[in-house]
C-alpha positions as CSV (number, residue, x, y, z in Angstrom):
1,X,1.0,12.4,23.1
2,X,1.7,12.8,19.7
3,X,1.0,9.9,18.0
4,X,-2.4,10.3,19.7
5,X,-3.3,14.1,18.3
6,X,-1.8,12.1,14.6
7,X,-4.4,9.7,15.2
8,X,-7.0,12.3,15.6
9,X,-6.4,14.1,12.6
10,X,-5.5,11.8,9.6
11,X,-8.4,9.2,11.0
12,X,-11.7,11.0,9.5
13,X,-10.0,11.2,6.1
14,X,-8.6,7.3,6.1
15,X,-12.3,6.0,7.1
16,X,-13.7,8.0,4.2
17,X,-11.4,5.7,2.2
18,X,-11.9,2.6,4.6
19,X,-8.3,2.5,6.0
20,X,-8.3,1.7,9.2
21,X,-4.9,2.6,11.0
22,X,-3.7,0.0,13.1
23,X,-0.5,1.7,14.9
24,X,1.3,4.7,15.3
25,X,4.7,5.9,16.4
26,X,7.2,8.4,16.4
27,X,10.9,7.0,16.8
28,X,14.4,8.1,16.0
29,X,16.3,5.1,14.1
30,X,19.2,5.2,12.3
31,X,19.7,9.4,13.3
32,X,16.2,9.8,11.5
33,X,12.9,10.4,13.2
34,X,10.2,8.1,11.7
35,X,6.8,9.0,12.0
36,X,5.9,5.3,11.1
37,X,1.9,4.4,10.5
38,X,0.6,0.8,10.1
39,X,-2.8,0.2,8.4
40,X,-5.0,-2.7,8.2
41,X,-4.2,-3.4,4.3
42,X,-2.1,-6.1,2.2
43,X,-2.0,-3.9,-1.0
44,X,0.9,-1.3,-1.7
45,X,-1.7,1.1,-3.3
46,X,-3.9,1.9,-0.5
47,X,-0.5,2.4,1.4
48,X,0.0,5.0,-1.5
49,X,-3.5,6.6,-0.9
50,X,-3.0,6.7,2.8
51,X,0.3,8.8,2.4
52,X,-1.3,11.4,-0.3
53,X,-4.1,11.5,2.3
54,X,-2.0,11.7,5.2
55,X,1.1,14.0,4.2
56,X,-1.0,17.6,3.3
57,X,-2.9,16.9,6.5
58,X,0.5,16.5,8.4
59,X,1.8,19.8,6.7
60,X,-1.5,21.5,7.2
61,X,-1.0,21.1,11.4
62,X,2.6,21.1,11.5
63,X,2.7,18.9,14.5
64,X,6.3,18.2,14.7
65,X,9.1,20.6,14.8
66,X,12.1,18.7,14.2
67,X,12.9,17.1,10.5
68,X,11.1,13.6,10.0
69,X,10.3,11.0,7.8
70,X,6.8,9.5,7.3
71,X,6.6,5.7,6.4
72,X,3.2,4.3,6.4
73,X,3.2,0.6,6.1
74,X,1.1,-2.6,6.3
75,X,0.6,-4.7,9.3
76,X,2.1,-7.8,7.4
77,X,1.3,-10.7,5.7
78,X,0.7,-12.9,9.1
79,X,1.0,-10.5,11.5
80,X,-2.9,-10.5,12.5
81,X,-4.5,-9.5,15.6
C-alpha cells in the first residue's frame, strides 16, 4: 500500500525532528490527487518543516506516477485521540 511504503520513508527524518505523523492518505478530490499527511502538531511551522523534510524525500523515491499534490496538515485543534 502506498501510504504504508510513505510512512516508511519520510518517518526516520520526522522523528529526528520529533514529528510524529498521525495519518496518511492518498485521495483524488476535486480531479486532484492529494497525498494528504496529518501530524501530531498545533503550530503551522513544524507543518512547514515537515513538508521541506518530506517533499526531497518524496522526489528522491518517486513513489507515485501520476501528478499529485502534497498537503501535510495538523490533526486539529480538538480533534485528539
Amino acid at each position: 500500500m502506498l501510504e504504508k511504503k510513505v510512512k516508511e520513508i519520510i518517518e526516520p527524518d520526522l522523528k529526528k525532528k520529533n514529528i510524529k505523523i498521525i495519518n496518511i492518505e492518498y485521495i483524488k478530490e476535486s480531479n486532484q490527487n492529494i497525498l494528504r499527511i496529518t501530524i501530531d502538531t498545533d503550530n503551522i511551522d513544524t507543518c512547514v518543516t515537515a513538508t521541506n523534510i518530506i517533499n526531497p524525500i518524496l522526489d528522491e523515491y518517486d513513489l507515485i506516477d501520476e501528478q499529485y499534490n502534497l498537503e501535510v496538515s495538523s490533526k486539529g485543534i480538538g480533534d485528539e485521540k
